[in-house]
C-alpha positions as CSV (number, residue, x, y, z in Angstrom):
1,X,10.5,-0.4,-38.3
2,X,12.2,-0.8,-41.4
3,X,14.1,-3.9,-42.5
4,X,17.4,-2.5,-42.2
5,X,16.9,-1.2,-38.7
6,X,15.3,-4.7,-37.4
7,X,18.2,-6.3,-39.3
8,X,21.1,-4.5,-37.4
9,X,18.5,-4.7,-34.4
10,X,18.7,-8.4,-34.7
11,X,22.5,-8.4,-34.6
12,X,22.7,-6.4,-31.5
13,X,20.0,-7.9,-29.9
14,X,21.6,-11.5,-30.5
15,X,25.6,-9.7,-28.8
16,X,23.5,-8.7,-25.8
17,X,22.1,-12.0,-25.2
18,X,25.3,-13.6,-26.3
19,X,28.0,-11.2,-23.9
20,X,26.6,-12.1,-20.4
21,X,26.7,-15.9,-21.6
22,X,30.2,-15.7,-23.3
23,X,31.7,-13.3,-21.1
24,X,29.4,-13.4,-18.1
25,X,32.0,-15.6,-15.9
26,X,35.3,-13.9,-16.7
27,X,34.7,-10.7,-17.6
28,X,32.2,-10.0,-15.0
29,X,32.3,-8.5,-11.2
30,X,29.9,-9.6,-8.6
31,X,29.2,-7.4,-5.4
32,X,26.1,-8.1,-4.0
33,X,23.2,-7.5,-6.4
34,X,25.4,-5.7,-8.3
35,X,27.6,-7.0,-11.5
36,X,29.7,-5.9,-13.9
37,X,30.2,-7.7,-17.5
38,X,32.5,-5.7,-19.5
39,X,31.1,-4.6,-23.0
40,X,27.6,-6.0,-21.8
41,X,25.7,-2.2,-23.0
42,X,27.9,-2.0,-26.3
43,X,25.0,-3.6,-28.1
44,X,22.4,-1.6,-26.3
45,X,24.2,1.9,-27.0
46,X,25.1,1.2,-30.4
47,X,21.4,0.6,-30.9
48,X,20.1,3.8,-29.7
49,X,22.0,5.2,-32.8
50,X,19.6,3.1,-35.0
51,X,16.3,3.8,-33.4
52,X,14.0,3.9,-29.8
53,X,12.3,0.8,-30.6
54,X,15.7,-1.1,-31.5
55,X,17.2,-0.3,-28.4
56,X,14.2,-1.3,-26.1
57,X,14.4,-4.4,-28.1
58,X,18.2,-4.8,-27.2
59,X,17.3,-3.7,-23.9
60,X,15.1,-6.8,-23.4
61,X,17.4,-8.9,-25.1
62,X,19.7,-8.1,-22.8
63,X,17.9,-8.9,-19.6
64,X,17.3,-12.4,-21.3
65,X,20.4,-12.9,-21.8
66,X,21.5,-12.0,-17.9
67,X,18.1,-14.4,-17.0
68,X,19.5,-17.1,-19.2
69,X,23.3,-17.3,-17.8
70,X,22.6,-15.8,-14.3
71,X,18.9,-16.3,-13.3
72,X,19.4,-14.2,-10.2
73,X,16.0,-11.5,-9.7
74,X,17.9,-8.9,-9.5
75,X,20.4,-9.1,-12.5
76,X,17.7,-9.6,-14.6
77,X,15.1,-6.8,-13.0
78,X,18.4,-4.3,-13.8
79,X,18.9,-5.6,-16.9
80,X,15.2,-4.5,-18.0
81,X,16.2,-1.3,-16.9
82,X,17.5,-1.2,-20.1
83,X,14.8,-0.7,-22.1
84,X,13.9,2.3,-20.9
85,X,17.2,3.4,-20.9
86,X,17.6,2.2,-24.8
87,X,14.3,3.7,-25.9
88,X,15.2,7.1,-24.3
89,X,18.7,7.4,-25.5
90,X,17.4,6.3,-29.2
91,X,14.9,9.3,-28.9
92,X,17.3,11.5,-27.9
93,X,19.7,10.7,-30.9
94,X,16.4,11.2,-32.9
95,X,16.0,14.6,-32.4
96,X,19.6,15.4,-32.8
97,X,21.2,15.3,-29.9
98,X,24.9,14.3,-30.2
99,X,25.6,10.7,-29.6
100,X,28.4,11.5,-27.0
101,X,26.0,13.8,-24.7
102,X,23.0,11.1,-24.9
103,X,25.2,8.4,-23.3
104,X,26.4,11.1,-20.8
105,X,22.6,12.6,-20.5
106,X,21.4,8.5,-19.6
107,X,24.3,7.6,-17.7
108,X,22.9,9.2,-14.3
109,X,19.1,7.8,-15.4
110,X,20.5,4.6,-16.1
111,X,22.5,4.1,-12.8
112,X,19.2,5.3,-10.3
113,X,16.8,3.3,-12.4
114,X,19.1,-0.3,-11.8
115,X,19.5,0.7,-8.0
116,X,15.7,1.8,-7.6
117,X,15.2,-1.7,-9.1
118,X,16.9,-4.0,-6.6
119,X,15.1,-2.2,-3.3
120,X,11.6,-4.6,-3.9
121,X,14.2,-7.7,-4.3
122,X,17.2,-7.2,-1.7
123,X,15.4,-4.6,0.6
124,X,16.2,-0.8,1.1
125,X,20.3,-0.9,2.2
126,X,21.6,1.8,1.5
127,X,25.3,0.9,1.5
128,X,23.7,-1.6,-1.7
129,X,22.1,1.0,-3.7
130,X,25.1,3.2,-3.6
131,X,27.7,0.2,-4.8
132,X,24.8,-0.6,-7.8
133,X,24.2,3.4,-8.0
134,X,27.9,4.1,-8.5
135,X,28.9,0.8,-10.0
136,X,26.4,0.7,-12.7
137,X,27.9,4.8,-13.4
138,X,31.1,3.7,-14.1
139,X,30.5,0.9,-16.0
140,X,28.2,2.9,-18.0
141,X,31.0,5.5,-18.9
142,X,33.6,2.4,-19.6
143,X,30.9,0.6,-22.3
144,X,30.0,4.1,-23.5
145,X,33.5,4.8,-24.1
146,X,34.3,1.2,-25.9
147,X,31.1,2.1,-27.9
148,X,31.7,5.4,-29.5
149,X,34.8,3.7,-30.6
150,X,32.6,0.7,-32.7
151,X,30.5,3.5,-33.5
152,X,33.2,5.9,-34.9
153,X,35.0,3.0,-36.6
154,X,32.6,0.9,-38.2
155,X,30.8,3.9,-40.2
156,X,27.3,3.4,-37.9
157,X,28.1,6.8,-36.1
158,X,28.7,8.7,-39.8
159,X,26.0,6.5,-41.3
160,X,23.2,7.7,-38.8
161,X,24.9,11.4,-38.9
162,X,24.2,11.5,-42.8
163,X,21.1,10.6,-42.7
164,X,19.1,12.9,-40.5
């Protein structure tokens, strides 16, 4: 990993810590196992545009971050779901895929991995996976769409575009 990369990687990794505990009693929508902080993946899907190992490392940052303010199981066993989902979204930007259809291609990963995740913890309910199945979708689309924009206006999007 370069410097630059764990630089920026740094920065994002210390916003997805910092969103669930500045946001993560106003801005955030509890149902059940499933919650909702707005603009908590920003970091994470901004990061994929850097590299795969920065965004598993924003990914983990950002289940420590949901331990830290929330220390329920099964915010935090979602919230590592993000790694996985960081690293493969930063592999598909990689190898060229447009930044727009990786978010898009992860989304539906993204949302089965953080319900398949709560089944060991709250116990196979179906009407549960669906709410964190769906739920996790949608907010997935919203903090994609919030970060295209930071990725459009900051440069980061035309930075990583010039120099594949």
């Amino acid at each position: 990993m370069k410097t630059r990369e764990l630089t920026i990687g740094a920065v994002f990794a210390a916003l997805s810590i910092l969103i669930p505990l500045a946001f993560g009693g106003f801005l955030t929508l509890h149902l059940g196992p499933f919650t909702a902080t707005v603009m908590s993946h920003v970091p994470l899907f901004l990061s994929m545009l850097i590299s795969p190992q920065v965004a598993a490392m924003v990914g983990a940052s950002s289940a420590l971050g949901f331990f830290i303010k929330l220390g329920r199981p099964e915010v935090t066993a979602r919230a590592l779901m993000h790694i996985i989902v960081g690293y493969f979204g930063g592999w598909l930007v990689k190898r060229g895929v447009k930044y727009e259809i990786v978010l898009l291609i992860v989304m539906p990963i993204h949302a089965l991995l953080e319900a398949f995740i709560v089944i060991p913890i709250v116990g196979l309910d179906y009407r549960m996976f669906y709410i964190v199945a769906v739920g996790t979708a949608i907010h997935h689309l919203i903090d994609s769409a919030i970060s295209v924009f930071f990725a459009r206006t900051t440069g980061l999007y035309t930075l990583k575009k010039s120099a594949n």
